[in-house]
C-alpha positions as CSV (number, residue, x, y, z in Angstrom):
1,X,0.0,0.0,0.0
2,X,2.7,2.9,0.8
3,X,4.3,2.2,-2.9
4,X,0.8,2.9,-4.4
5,X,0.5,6.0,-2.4
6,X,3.9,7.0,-2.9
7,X,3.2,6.3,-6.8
8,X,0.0,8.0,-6.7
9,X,1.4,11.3,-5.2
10,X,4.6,10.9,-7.1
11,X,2.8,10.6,-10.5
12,X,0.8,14.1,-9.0
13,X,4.0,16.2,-9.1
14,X,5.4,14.7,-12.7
15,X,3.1,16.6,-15.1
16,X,3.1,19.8,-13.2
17,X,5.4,21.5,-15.5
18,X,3.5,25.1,-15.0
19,X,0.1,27.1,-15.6
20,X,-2.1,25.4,-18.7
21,X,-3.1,28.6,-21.3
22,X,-7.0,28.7,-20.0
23,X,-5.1,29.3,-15.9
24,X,-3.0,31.9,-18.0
25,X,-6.1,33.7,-19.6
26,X,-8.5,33.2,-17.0
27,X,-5.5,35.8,-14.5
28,X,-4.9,38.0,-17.2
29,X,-9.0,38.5,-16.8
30,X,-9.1,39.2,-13.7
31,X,-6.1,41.5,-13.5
32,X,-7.3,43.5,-16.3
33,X,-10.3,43.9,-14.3
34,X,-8.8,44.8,-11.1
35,X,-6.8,47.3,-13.1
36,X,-9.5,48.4,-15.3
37,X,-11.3,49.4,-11.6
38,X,-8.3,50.6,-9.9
39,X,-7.8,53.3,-13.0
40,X,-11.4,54.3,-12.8
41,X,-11.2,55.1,-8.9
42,X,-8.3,57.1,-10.1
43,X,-9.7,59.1,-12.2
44,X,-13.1,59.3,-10.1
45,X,-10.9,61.0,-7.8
46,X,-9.1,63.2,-10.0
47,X,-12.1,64.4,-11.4
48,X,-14.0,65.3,-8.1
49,X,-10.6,66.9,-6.8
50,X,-9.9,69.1,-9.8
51,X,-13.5,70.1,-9.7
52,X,-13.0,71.0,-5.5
53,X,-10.0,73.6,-7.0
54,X,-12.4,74.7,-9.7
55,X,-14.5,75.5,-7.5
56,X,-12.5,76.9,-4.6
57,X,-11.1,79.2,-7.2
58,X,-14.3,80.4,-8.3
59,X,-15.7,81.4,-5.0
60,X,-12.3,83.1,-4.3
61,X,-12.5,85.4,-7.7
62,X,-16.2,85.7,-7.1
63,X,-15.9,87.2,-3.2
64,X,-12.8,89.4,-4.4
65,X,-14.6,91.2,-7.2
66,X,-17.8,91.9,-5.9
67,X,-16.2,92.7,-3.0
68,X,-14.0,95.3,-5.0
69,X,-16.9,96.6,-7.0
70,X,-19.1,96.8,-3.9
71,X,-17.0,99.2,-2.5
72,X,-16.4,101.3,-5.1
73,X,-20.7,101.4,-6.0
74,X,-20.9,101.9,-2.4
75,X,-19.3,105.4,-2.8
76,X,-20.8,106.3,-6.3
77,X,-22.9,109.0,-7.4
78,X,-24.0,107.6,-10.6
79,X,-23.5,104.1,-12.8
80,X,-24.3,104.5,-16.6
81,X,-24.1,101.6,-19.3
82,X,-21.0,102.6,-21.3
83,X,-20.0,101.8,-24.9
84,X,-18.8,98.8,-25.7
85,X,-19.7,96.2,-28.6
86,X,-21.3,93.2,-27.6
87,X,-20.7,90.6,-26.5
88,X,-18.0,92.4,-24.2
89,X,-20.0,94.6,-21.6
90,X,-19.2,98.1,-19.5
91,X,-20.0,100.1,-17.0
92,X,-19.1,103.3,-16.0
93,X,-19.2,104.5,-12.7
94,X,-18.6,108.2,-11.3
95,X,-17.5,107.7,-7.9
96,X,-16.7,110.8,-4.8
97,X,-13.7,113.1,-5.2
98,X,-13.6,112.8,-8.9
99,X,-13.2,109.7,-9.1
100,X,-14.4,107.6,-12.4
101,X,-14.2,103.8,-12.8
102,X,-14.3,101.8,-16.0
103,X,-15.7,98.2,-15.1
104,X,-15.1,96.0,-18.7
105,X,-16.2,92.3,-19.2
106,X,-13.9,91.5,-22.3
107,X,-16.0,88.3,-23.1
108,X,-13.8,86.4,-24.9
109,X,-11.4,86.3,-22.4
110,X,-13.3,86.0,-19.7
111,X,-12.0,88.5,-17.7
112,X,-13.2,91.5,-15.9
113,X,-11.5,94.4,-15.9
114,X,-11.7,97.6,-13.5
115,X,-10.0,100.7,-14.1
116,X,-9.6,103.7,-12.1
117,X,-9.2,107.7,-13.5
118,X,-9.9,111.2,-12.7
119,X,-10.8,111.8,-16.1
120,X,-14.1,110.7,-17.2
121,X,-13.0,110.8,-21.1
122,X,-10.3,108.3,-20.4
123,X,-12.7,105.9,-18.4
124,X,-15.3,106.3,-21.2
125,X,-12.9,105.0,-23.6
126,X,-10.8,102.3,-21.4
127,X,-11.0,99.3,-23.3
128,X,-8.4,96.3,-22.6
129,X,-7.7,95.3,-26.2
130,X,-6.4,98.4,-26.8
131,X,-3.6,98.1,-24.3
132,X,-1.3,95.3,-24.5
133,X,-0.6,95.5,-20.5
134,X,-3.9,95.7,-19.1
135,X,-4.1,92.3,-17.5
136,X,-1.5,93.5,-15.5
137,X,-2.5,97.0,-15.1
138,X,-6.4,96.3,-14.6
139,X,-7.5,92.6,-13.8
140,X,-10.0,92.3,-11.7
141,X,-11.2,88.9,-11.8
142,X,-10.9,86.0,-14.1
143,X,-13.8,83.3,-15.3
144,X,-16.4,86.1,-15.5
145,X,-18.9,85.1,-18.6
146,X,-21.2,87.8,-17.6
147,X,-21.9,90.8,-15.6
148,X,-25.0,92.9,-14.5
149,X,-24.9,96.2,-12.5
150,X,-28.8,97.0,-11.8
151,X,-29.5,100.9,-10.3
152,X,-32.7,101.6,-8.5
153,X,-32.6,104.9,-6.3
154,X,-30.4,104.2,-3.3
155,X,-29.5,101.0,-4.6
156,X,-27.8,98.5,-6.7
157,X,-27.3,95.2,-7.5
158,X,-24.4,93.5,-9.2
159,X,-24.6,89.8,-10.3
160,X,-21.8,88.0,-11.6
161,X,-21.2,84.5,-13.3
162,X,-17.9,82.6,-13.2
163,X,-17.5,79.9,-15.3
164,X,-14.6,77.6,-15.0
165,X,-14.6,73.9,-16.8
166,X,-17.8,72.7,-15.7
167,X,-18.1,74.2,-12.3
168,X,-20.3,77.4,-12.5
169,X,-20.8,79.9,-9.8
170,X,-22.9,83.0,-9.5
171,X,-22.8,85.9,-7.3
172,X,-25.3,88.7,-6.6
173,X,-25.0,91.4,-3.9
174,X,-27.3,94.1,-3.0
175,X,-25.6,97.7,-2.5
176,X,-27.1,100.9,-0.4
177,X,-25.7,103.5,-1.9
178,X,-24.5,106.7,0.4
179,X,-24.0,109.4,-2.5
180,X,-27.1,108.8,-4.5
């Protein structure tokens, strides 16, 4: 009896020479799927963070220009519609102590601009194409697609939209104004 067990067990071992091509295929399978999963977890992730930054920076551009333009409005004694060719949008604002403000959306950019002059010539004819510098003379905010200053007496309202891959934000204020 222990030959034919040892002859059993022995004959067990002799045509184990490695993995048959269905064990090969089958593995491959299964660690194509694990890494099939594994990649998109990954990019899961990637997404939802990227989209956390887009929107972090939107909310920070948001609070900073409507913060800006809120206290410039704040002090103004009057806001007109300027001249600019659509799409690109601006207002003009006539502030205290001779003060004028240009705010221009420049729509194909994105970006809003706000300049600042004592002479109400040169703020009704800012316009950011026309100087080569003005994103670092006169950004105020970037990933604006559009922009709204409403007047009532006493009052005014600015509402803002950022845009920024597919994260969208927009922001509205209310404004008392003192000088009107």
């Amino acid at each position: 009896m222990g030959s034919t067990e040892k002859g059993i067990s022995m004959k067990c071992f002799k045509n184990n020479d490695g993995f048959t091509m269905v064990e090969l295929i089958v593995s491959m399978a299964i660690t194509a799927i694990v890494i099939t999963m594994l990649a998109m977890i990954i990019s899961a992730v990637v997404t939802s963070s990227r989209n956390a930054s887009n929107e972090a920076t939107l909310q920070k551009e948001a609070q900073f220009a409507i913060n800006q333009l809120a206290e410039i409005i704040m002090e103004a004694k009057e806001i007109t519609g300027g001249s600019a060719v659509a799409p690109d949008k601006k207002y003009l604002i006539r502030g205290a102590e001779s003060r004028y403000y240009a705010v221009f959306l420049k729509a194909d950019e994105k970006c809003l601009y706000l300049m600042q002059t004592s002479d109400p010539v040169q703020a009704d004819g800012f316009n950011p194409a026309l100087d080569e510098d003005a994103k670092n003379k006169y950004l105020l905010a970037e990933y604006v697609e559009s922009i709204s200053i409403e007047t009532s007496p006493g009052l005014a309202t600015i509402n803002i939209k950022f845009v920024l891959g597919e994260s969208s934000l927009t922001g509205q204020k209310n404004i008392a104004m003192r000088n009107r």
